[in-house]
N, C-alpha and C positions, 0 to 999 in steps of 0.2 A: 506470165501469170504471177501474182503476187501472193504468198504465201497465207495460208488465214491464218491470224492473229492469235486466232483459237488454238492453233496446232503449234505455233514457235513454241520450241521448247529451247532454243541455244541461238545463241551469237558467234558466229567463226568471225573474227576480227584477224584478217590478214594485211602485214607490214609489205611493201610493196616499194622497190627500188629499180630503174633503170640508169642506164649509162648517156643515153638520149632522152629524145620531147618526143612522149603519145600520147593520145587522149584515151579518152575515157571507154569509147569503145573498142581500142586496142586493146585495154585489160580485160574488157569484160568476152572480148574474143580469144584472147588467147585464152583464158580460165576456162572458158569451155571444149576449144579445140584441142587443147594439150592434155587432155582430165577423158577424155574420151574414148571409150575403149579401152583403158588404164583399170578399172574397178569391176569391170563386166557389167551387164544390162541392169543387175542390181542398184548399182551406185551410180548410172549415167547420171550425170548433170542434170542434160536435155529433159529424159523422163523424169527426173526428179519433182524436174519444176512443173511439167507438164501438169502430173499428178497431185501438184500442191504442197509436198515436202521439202520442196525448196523455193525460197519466197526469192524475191526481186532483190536484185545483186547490186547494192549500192559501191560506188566509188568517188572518192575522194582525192584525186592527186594535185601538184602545184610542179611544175617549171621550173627552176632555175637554173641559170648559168650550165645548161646543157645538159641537166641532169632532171629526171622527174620522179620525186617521191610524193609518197600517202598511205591510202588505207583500200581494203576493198572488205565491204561488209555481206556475210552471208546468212542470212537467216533458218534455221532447219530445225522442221520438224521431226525430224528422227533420234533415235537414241542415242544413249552417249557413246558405243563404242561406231555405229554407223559415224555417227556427227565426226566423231574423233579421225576415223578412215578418211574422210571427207577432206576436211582439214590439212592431214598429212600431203594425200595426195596433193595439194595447190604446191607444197614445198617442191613438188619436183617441175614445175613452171622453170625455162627457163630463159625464154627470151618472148619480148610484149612488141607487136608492131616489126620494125628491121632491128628493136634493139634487143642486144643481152641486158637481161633482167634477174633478180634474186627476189624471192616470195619467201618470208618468214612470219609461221601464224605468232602472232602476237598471245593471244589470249582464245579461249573458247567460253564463255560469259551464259553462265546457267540465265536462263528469260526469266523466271519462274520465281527464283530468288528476290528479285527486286520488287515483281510484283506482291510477294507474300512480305517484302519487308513493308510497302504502302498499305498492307492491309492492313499489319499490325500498327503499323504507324495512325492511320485513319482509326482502326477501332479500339486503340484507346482516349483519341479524342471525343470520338461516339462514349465510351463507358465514362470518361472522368464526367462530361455533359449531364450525360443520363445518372451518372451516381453522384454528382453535386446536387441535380436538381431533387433526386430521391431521398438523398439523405436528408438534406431544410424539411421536405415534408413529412420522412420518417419521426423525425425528430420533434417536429411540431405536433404530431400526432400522439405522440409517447407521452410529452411535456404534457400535455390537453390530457390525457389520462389519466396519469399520474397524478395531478391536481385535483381533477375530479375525486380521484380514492382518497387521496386524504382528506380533501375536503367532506368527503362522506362518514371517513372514520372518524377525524377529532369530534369531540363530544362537547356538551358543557354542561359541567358539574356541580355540583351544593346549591348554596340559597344564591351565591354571586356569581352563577355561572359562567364559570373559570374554563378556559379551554382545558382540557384535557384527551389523554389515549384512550380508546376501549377499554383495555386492562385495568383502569383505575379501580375499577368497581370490584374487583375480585383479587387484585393480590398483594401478597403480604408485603411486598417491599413497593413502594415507589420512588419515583425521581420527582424533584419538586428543580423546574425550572422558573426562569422568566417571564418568558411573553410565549404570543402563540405563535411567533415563526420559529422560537425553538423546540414545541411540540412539533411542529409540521417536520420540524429537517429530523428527528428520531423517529416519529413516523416513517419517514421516509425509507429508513434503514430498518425499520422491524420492530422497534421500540416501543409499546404501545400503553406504558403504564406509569405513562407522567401523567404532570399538573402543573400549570403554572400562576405564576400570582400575580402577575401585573403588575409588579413595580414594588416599592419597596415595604408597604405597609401591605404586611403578612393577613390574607384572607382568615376567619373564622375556620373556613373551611379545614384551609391546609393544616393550622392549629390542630384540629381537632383529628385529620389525618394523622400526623404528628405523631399523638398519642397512641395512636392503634396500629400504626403499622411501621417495617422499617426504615427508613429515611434516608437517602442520597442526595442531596442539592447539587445541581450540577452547574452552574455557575460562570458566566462570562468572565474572560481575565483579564476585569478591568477595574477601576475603583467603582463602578456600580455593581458589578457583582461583590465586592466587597460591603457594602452597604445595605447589600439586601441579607447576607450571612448573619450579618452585627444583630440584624433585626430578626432574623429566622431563630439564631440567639438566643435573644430577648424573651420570645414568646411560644415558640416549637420548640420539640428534642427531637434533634438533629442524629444523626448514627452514624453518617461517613460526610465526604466533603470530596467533591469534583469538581477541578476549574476547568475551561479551556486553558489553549496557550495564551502566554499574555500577550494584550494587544488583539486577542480575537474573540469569535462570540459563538457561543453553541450555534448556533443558525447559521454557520458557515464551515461550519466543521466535517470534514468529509468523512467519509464510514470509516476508516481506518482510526481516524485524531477518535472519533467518538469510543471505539470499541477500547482504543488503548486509555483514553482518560475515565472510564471506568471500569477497566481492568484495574487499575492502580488506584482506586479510591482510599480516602486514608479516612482512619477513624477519627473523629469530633476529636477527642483528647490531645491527640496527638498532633492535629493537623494547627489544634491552637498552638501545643505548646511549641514547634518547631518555629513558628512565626512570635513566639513570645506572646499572644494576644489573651493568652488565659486569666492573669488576674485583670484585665484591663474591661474585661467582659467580663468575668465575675461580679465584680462590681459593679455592672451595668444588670447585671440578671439580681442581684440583691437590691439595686436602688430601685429597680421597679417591681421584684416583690414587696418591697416595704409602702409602695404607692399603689398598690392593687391588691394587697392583703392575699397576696397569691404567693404559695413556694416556690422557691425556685426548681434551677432546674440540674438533674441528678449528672449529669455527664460534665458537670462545673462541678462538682462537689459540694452541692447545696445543701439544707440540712438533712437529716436523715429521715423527718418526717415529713416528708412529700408521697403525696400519694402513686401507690403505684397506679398503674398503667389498666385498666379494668380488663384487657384481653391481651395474651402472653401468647408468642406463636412458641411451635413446638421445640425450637431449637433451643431458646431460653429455657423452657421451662426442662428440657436435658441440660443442660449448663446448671441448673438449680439443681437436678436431681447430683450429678457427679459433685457438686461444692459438699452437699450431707454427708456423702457418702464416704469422701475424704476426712472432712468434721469428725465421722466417728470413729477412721482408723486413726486419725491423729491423739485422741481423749482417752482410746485403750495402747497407745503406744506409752512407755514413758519418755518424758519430755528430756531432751538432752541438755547437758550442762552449756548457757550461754557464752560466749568467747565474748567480751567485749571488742569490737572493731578497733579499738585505739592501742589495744594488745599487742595486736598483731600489726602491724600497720602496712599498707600495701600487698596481702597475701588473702587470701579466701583458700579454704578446702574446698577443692573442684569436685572431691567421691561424697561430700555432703550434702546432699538437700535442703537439711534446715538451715546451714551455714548459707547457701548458695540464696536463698529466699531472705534471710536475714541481710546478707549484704545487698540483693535488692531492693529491700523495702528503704535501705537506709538512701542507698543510689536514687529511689523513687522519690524522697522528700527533699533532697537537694537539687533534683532532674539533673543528674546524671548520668554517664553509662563511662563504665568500666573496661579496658579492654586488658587480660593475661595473656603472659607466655606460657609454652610446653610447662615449666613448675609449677604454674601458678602465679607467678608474682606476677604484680599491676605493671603495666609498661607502658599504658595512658589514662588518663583521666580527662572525659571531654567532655562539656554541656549538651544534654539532651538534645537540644534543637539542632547539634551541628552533628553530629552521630555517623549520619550517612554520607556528610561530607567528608569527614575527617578521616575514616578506615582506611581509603587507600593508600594512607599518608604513614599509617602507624606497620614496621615491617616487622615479622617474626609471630603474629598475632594468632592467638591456638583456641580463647575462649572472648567471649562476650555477655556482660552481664550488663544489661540497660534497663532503667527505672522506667523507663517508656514502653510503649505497644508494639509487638514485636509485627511491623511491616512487610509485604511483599517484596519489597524496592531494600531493607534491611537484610533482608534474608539472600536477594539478590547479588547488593554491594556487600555483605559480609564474604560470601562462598567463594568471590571474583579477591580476596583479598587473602583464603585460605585458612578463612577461620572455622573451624569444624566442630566450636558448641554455640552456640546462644540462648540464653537467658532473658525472660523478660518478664514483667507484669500479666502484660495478660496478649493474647494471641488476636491480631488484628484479621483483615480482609487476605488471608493467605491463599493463592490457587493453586499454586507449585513450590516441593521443597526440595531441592537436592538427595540423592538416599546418602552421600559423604556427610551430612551437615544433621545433628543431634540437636534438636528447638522444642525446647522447653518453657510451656508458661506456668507458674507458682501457683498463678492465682487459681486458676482452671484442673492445675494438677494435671493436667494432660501431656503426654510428649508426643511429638508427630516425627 
């Protein structure tokens, strides 16, 4: 009787050697007749198999040169220490047919193993199957959604309806892109309070946004976002400046490039002067106020009677209140004795205010920035636009006084260099300061 399939649970794999040639039914006669009575009615052979716990007793031997070796395979369904007893007993086999013979169990081979390793084998071919063809549909079905949303949120806005975010309508700052795949990809990520202009002749619109609210342009980094800036320029007031990486294009920028490139927005002033592009556009914002009988514009230094802005968000108009407020502790203080700069040369009083704001106004008109030791005394002098490059270069470095706006990325590359005052003009798009690092802006009168 042949064991069911169902019940093997083990492989007895017995090594089989005699001294003589017998066949096959010699093994499988001695394995029962010597094994017999050996284990008690429990572990007969005979009933084993009778009852199905012991399957059909395969053999495999070969002949040669007067000797016969092989295998005899036993299949059983009983447990492991039955199985194991089983097993043993074959070892005390000692002669097969007329010959003396030696039985050594080779191995005892778990059934069960093999079969759970083809299962797991087979059913990750089933899951990779079922989850490649899942995931194309997952995915296409997300993609199909996702497009329909944005395609429902962007908007279009003014008299040239311009694509724009929902947000456009209601708040105080916006982003003024491109085109409208660079709406779509801020959309995408959360962003909902752009505009863009379509290329490089700046909409009425956006103009007119401009004016009323705060201004980001956030700008491919390539020589057409350059081009669209020259012109936003020209004709908007602009507040900060965001490019991509060069070489890439807002609409390919993943949520992280976006979140960092305007984390780091840099202010209009500053972002001219660090590329030198300031008088080059001022001159372009004077030659076509002089051809449109229009002012220029105030963040170029245009003149002083340009119209303000007909609506001031709240922040400004606290920036206006704290300028008064200074104005009139200054008018009842008495004014301190001037130190001409050429006095002293290379040194500032670092416990002085008015000293510290006088040598930046002067730093400011040359675009400058200044870098002292622990005394005081000057131990660099570098141009404005190279500022942030140049710190890590200068060692010993204790103060910082720079004509320029004092940056995120300044404040950053100074504290990385162990400079622990800085001084500037006026306080740019700052989000985090160091509590080791003392930053000071003049204009503002504020310290943070």
């Amino acid at each position: 009787m042949n064991v069911d399939p169902n019940l093997t649970k083990y492989m007895i794999k017995a090594k089989i050697a005699t001294d003589g040639v017998v066949e096959k039914p010699d093994v499988v006669g001695a394995i029962f007749g010597q094994t017999e009575g050996l284990l008690g009615e429990e572990l007969d052979l005979r009933d084993l198999q009778k009852s199905g716990k012991i399957g059909r007793i395969e053999v495999e031997i070969d002949s040669k040169k007067g000797r016969t070796e092989g295998f005899a395979l036993i299949p059983s369904g009983l447990d492991q220490v039955e199985s194991s007893i089983l097993a043993a007993a074959l070892e005390t086999i000692d002669r097969i047919g007329p010959c003396k013979a030696k039985v050594e169990i080779e191995n005892i081979e778990d059934v069960r193993i093999q079969k759970r390793q083809k299962v797991i084998e087979r059913a990750e071919a089933l899951y990779k199957k079922m989850s490649d063809s899942g995931k194309s549909v997952s995915e296409s079905i997300v993609n199909s959604v996702r497009e329909e949303v944005e395609k429902g949120e962007i908007i279009s806005y003014g008299e040239e309806r311009l694509p724009a975010g929902p947000a456009i309508k209601d708040s105080d700052s916006i982003i003024v892109v491109e085109g409208r795949s660079d709406v779509l990809n801020l959309l995408r990520y959360g962003i909902k309070n752009t505009i863009a202009v379509q290329g490089t002749n700046i909409p009425k619109t956006v103009q007119k946004l401009s004016r009323e609210r705060t201004v980001t342009v956030f700008l491919d980094g390539d020589r057409g976002g350059d081009l669209i800036l020259k012109e936003m320029l020209q004709v908007a007031e602009i507040d900060f400046v965001s490019r991509a990486p060069p070489g890439t294009e807002v609409e390919e920028l993943t949520y992280k490039q976006i979140v960092k490139a305007l984390r780091y927005k840099t202010p209009v002033e500053q972002y001219l002067s660090m590329r030198g592009m300031s008088e080059e556009l001022k001159e372009l914002v004077q030659k076509n106020a002089a051809e449109s009988g229009k002012n220029g514009k105030k963040q170029l230094e245009m003149p002083a009677e340009e119209p303000k802005p007909e609506r001031k968000d709240r922040q400004e108009e606290k920036r206006e209140q704290r300028r008064e407020e200074r104005r009139e502790e200054r008018e009842a203080e008495p004014e301190p004795k001037e130190v001409a700069i050429e006095d002293v040369p290379g040194f500032v009083d670092l416990q002085n205010p008015k000293a510290i704001e006088r040598k930046g106004n002067l730093l400011n008109e040359n675009k400058l920035t200044e870098i002292y030791g622990e005394d005081g005394k000057a131990i660099a002098t570098v141009p404005l636009a190279e500022t942030v490059e140049k710190i890590p270069e200068i060692k010993d470095a204790k103060t910082l006084i720079t004509g320029g706006v004092i940056s995120q990325r300044l404040i950053d590359i100074a504290y990385q260099a162990g400079i622990k005052n800085i001084y500037g003009a006026r306080m740019g798009h700052v989000t985090k300061k160091p509590a080791e690092v003392r930053v000071v802006s003049w204009e503002h009168h504020m310290q943070a």
